[in-house]
TIVO-2410 file (N, C-alpha, C; in nm, 3 decimals):
# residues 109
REC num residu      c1      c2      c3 atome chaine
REC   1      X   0.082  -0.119   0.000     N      A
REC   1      X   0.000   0.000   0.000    CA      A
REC   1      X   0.088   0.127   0.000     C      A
REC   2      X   0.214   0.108   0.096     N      A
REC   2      X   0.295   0.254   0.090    CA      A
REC   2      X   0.349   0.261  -0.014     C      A
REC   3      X   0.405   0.181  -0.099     N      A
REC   3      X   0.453   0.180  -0.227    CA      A
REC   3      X   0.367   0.260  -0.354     C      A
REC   4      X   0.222   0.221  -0.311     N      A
REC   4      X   0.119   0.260  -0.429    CA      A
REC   4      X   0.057   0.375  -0.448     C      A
REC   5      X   0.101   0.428  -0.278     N      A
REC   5      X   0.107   0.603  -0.252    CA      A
REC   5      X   0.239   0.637  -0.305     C      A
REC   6      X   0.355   0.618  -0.291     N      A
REC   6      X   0.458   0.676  -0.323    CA      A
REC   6      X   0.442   0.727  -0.489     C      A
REC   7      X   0.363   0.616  -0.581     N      A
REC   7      X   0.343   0.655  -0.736    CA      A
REC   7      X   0.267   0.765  -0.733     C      A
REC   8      X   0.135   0.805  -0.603     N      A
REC   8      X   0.069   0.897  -0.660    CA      A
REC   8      X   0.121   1.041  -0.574     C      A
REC   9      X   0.238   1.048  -0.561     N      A
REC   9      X   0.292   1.138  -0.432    CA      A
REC   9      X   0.213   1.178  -0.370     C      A
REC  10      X   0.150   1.076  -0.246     N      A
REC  10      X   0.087   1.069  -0.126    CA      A
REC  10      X   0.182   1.053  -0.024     C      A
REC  11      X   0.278   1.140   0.014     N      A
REC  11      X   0.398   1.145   0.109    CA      A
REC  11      X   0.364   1.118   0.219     C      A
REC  12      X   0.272   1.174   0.295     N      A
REC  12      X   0.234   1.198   0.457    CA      A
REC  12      X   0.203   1.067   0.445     C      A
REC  13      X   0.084   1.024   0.352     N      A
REC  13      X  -0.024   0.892   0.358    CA      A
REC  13      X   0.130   0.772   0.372     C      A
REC  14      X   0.219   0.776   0.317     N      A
REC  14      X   0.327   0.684   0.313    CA      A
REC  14      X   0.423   0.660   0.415     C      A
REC  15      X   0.414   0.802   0.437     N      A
REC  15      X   0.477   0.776   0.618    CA      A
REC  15      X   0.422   0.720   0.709     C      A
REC  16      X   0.304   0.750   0.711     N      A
REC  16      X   0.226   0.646   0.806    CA      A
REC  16      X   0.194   0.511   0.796     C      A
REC  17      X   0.205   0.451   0.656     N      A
REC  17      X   0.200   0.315   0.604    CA      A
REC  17      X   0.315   0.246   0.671     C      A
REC  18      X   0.413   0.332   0.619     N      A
REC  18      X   0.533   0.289   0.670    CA      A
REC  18      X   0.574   0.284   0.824     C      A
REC  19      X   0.523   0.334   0.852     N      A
REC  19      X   0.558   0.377   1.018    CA      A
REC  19      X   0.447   0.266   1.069     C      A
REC  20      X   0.369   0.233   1.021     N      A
REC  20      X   0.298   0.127   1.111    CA      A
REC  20      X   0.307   0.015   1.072     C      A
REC  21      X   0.418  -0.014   0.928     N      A
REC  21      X   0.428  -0.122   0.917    CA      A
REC  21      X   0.619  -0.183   0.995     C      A
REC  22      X   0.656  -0.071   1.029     N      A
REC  22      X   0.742  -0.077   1.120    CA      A
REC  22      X   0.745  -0.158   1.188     C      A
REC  23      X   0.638  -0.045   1.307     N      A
REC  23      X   0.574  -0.128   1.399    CA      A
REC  23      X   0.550  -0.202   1.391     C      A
REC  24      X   0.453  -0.278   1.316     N      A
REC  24      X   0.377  -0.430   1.299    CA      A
REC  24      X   0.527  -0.514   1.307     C      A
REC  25      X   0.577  -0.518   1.209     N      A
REC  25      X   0.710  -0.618   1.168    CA      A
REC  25      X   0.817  -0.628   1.311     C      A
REC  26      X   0.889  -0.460   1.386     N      A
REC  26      X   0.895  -0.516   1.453    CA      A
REC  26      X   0.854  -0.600   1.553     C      A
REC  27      X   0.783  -0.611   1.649     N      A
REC  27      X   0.697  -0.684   1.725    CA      A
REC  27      X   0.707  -0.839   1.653     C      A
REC  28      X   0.664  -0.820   1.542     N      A
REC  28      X   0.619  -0.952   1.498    CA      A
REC  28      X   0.760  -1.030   1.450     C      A
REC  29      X   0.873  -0.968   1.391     N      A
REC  29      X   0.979  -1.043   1.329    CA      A
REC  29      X   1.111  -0.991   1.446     C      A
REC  30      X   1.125  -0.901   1.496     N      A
REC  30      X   1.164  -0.816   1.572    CA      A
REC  30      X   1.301  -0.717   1.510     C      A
REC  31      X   1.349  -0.662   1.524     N      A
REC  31      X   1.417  -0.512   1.512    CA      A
REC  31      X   1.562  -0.554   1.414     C      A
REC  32      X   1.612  -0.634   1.396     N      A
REC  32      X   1.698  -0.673   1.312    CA      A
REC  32      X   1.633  -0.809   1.168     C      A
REC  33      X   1.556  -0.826   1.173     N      A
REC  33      X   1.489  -0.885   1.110    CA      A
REC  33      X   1.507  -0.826   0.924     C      A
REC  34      X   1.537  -0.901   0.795     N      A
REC  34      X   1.545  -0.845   0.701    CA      A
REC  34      X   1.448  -0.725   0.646     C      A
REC  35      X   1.339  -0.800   0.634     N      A
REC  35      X   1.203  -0.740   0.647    CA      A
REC  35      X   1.193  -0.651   0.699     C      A
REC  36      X   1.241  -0.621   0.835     N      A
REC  36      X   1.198  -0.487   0.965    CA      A
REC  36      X   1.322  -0.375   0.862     C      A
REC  37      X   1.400  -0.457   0.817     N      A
REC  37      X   1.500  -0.366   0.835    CA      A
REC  37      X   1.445  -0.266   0.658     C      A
REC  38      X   1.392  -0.316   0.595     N      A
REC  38      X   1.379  -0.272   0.466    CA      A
REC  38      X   1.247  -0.216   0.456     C      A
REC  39      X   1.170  -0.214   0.553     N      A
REC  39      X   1.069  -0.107   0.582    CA      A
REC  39      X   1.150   0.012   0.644     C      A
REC  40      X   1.226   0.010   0.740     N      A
REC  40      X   1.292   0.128   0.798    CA      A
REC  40      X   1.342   0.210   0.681     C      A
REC  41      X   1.446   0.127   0.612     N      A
REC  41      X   1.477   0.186   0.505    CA      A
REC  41      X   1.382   0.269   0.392     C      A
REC  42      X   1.243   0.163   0.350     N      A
REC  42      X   1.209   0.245   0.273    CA      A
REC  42      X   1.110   0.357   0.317     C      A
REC  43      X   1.101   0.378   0.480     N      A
REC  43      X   1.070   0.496   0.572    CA      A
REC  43      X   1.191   0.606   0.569     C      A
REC  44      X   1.314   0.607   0.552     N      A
REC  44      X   1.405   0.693   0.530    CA      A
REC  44      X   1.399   0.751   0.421     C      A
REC  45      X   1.384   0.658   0.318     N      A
REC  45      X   1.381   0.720   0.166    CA      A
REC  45      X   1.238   0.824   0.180     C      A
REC  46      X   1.130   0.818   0.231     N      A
REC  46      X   0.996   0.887   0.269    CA      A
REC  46      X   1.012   0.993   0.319     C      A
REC  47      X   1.081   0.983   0.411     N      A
REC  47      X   1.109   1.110   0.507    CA      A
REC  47      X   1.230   1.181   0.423     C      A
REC  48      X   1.348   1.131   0.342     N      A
REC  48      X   1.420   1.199   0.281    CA      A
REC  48      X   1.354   1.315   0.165     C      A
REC  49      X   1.253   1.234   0.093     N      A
REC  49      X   1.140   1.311   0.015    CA      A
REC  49      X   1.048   1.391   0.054     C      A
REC  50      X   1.016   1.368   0.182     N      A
REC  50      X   0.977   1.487   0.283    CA      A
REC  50      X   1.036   1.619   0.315     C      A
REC  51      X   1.160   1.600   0.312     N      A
REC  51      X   1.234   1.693   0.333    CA      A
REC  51      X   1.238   1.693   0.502     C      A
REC  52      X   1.219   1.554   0.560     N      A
REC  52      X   1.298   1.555   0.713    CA      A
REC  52      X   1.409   1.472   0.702     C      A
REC  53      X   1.495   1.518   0.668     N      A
REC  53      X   1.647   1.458   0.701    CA      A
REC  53      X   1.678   1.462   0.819     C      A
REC  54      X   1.671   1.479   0.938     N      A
REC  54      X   1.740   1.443   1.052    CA      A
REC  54      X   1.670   1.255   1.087     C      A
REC  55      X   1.516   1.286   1.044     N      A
REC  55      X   1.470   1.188   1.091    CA      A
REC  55      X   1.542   1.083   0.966     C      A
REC  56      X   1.578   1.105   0.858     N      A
REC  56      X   1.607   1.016   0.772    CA      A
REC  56      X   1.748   0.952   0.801     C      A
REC  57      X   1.826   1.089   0.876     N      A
REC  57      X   1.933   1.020   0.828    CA      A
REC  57      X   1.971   0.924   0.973     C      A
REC  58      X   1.917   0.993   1.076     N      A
REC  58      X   1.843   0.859   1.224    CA      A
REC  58      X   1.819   0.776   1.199     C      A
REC  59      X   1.706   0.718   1.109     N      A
REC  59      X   1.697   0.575   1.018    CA      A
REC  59      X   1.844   0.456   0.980     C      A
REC  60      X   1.843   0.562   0.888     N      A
REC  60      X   1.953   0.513   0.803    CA      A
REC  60      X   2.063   0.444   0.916     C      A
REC  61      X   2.119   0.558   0.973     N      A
REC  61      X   2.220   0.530   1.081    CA      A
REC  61      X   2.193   0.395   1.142     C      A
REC  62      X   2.086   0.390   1.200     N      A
REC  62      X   2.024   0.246   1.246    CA      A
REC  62      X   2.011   0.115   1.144     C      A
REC  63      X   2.001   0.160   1.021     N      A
REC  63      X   1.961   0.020   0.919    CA      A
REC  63      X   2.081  -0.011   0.939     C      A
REC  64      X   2.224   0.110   0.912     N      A
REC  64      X   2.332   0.069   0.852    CA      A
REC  64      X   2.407  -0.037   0.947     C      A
REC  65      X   2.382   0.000   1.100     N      A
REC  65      X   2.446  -0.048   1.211    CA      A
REC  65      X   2.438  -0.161   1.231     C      A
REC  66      X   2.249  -0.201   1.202     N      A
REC  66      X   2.196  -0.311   1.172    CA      A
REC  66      X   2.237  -0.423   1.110     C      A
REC  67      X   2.223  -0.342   0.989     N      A
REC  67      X   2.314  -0.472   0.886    CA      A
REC  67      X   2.467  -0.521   0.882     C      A
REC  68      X   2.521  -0.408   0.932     N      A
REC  68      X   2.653  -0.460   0.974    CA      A
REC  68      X   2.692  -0.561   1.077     C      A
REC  69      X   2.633  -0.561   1.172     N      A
REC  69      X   2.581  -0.631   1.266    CA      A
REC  69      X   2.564  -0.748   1.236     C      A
REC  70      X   2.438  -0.785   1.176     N      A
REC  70      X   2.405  -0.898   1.116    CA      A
REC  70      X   2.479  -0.979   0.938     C      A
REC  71      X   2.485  -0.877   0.876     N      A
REC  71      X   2.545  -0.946   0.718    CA      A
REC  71      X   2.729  -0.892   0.756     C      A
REC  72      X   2.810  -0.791   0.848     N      A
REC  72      X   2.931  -0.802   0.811    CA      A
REC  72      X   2.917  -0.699   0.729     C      A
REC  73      X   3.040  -0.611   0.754     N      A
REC  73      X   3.076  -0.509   0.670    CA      A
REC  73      X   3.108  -0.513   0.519     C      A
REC  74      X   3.172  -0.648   0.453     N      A
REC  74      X   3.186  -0.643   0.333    CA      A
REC  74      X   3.037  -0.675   0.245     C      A
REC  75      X   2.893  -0.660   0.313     N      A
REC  75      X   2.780  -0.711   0.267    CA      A
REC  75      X   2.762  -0.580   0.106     C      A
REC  76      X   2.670  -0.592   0.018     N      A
REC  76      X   2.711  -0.532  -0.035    CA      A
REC  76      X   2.536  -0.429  -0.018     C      A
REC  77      X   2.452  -0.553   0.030     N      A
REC  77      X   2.386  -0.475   0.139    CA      A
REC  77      X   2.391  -0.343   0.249     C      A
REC  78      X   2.498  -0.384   0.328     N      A
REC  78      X   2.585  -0.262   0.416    CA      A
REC  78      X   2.617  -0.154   0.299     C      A
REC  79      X   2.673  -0.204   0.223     N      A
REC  79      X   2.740  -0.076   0.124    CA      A
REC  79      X   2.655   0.014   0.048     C      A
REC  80      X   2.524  -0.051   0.026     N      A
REC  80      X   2.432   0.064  -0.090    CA      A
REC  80      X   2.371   0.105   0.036     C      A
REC  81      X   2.349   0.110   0.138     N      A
REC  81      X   2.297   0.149   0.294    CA      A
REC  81      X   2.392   0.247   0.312     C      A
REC  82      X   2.527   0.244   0.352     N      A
REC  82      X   2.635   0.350   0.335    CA      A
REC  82      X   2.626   0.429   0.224     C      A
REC  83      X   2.640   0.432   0.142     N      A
REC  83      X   2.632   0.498   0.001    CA      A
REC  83      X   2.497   0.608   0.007     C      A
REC  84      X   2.407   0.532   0.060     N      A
REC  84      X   2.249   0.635   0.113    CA      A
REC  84      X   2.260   0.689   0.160     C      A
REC  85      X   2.326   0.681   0.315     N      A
REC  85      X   2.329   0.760   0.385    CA      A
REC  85      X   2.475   0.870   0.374     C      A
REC  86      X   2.565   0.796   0.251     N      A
REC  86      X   2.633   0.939   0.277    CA      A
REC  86      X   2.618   1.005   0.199     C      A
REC  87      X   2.522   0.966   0.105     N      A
REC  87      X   2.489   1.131  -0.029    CA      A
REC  87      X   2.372   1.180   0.089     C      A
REC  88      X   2.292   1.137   0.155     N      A
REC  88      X   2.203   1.194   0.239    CA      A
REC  88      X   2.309   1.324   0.310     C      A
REC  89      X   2.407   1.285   0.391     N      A
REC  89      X   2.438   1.345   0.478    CA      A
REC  89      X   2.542   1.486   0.384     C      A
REC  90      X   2.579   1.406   0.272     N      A
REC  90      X   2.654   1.546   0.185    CA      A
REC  90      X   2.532   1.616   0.163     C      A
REC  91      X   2.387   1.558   0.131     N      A
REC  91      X   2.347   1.671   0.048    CA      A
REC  91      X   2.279   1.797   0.163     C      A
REC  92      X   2.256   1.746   0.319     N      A
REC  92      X   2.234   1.832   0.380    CA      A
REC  92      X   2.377   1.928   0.472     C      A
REC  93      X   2.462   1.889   0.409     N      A
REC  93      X   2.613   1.972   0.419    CA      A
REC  93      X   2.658   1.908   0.567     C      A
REC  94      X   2.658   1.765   0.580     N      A
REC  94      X   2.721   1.668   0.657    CA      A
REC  94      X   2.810   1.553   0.605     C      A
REC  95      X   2.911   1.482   0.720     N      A
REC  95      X   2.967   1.428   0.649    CA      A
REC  95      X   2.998   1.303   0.735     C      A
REC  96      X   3.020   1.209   0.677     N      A
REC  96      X   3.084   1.114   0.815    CA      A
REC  96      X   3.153   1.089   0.861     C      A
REC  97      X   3.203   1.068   1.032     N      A
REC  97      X   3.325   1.070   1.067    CA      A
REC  97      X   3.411   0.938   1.056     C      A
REC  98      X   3.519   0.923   1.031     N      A
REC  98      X   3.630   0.876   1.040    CA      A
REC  98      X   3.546   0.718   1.139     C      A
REC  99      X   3.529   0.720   1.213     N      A
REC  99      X   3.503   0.637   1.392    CA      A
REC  99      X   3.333   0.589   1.297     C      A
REC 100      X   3.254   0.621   1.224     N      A
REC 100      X   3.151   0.584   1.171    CA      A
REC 100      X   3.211   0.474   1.055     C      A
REC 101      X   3.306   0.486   0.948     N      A
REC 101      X   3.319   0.372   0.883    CA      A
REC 101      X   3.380   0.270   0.881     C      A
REC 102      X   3.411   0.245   1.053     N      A
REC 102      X   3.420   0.083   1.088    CA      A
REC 102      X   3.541   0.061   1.014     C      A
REC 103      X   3.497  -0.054   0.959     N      A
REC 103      X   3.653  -0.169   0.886    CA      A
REC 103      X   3.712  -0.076   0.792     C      A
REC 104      X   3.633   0.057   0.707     N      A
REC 104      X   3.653   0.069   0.615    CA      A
REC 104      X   3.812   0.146   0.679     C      A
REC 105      X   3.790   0.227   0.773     N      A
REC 105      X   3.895   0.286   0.871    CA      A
REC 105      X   4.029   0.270   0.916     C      A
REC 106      X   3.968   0.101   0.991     N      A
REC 106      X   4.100   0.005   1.029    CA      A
REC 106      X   4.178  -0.007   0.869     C      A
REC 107      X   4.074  -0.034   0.790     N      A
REC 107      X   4.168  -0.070   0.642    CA      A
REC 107      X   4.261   0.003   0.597     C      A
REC 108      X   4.219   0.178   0.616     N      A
REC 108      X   4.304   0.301   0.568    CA      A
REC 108      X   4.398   0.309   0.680     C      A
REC 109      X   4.411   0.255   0.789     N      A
REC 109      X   4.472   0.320   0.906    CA      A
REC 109      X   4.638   0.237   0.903     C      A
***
């Protein structure tokens, strides 16, 4: 259903799809769950089109942590999740620190 608002740019109506299908999934699959995690996500992309980036890029931060967590930093999952959140964070004139990209860090260090 949030998907079928997103075609008719029904933004608000999609946030709330999304936001309660959050909810539902976690509870039901719980908070790291693939599923939980790709509603969050496509709640970030919502709110990014909203024009609330703090709340988006809060999301994100959480999917990314998530999946690292669970799939490992070389996932390539983790990486288009990183990649989101860091054109997110350039395009609102942020950036990420050093201590945020994990292995990628130890690797340069």
């Amino acid at each position: 259903m949030g998907l079928a608002c997103v075609q008719i740019d029904l933004l608000d109506e999609v946030a709330d799809l999304f936001e309660e299908a959050k909810g539902v999934l976690k509870v039901e699959y719980g908070p790291h769950h693939p599923d939980t995690l790709g509603v969050y996500s496509k709640l970030a992309g919502t709110y990014d089109a909203m024009g609330r980036w703090e709340d988006a890029i809060e999301i994100l931060e959480y999917v990314v942590g998530m999946r690292e967590e669970k799939l490992g930093t070389a996932s390539s999952d983790v990486d288009d999740e990183k990649r989101r959140l860091a054109q997110l964070l350039k395009d609102v004139g942020r950036d990420r620190t050093k201590k945020d990209l994990s292995l990628e860090f130890l690797l340069d260090g």
